[in-house]
N, C-alpha and C positions, 0 to 999 in steps of 0.2 A: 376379614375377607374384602370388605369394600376398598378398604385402602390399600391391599393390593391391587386390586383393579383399576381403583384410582391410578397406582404406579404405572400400571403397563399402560396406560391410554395418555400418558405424559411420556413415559420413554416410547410411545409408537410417534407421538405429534412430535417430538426432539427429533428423532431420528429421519421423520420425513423432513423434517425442515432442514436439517445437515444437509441431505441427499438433493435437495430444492438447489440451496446455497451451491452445492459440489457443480452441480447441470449450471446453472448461473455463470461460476467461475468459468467452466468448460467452452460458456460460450464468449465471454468477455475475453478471454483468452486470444480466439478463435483471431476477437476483432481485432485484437489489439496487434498482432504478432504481422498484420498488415501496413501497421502506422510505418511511416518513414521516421526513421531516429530522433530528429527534431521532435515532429509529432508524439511519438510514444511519449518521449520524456516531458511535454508538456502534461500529457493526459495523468500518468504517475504520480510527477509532481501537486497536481492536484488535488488525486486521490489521497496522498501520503495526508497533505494539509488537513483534508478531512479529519482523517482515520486520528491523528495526534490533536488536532484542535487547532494548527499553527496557520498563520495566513503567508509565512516565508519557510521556504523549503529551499534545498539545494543540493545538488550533484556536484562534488569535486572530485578528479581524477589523480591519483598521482601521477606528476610528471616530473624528471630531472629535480628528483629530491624535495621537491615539492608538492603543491596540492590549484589546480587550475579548474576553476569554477566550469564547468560543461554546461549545465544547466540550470535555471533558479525564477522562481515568483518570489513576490515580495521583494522586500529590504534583508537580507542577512548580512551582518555588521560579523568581519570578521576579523580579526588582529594575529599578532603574530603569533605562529601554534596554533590556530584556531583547530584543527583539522586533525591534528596529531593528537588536540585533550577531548575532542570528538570521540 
């Protein structure tokens, strides 16, 4: 019996903290959707670095059968295909 109750008081704390996170998102959202394009994608960029561990991150766009850097922190060393083995 304990350790079910143990259980429910870890799925109540998980699930508040999901719903925490969801209200978080909602408002970071909120801010962001304000940035001017430049801006966002610095902010992104950033976070991406974070989230993966990396300190070069990059946005390329395809353009006329290729691939044109929009956005980037760091050094990203790219070669030919780089984008397409992406």
């Amino acid at each position: 019996m304990a350790i079910a109750i143990d259980h429910a008081r870890l799925y109540e704390a998980e699930r508040a903290s999901a719903e925490q996170l969801r209200r978080l998102a909602s408002v970071t959202e909120a801010a962001l959707a304000h940035l001017a394009l430049d801006d966002l994608l610095d902010v992104l960029l950033a976070r991406i670095g974070e989230i993966f561990g990396s300190d070069s991150v990059a946005v390329m766009l395809s353009q006329d059968g290729g691939f044109e850097t929009r956005a980037a922190i760091g050094t990203v060393h790219v070669g030919e295909a780089f984008a397409e083995r992406v």
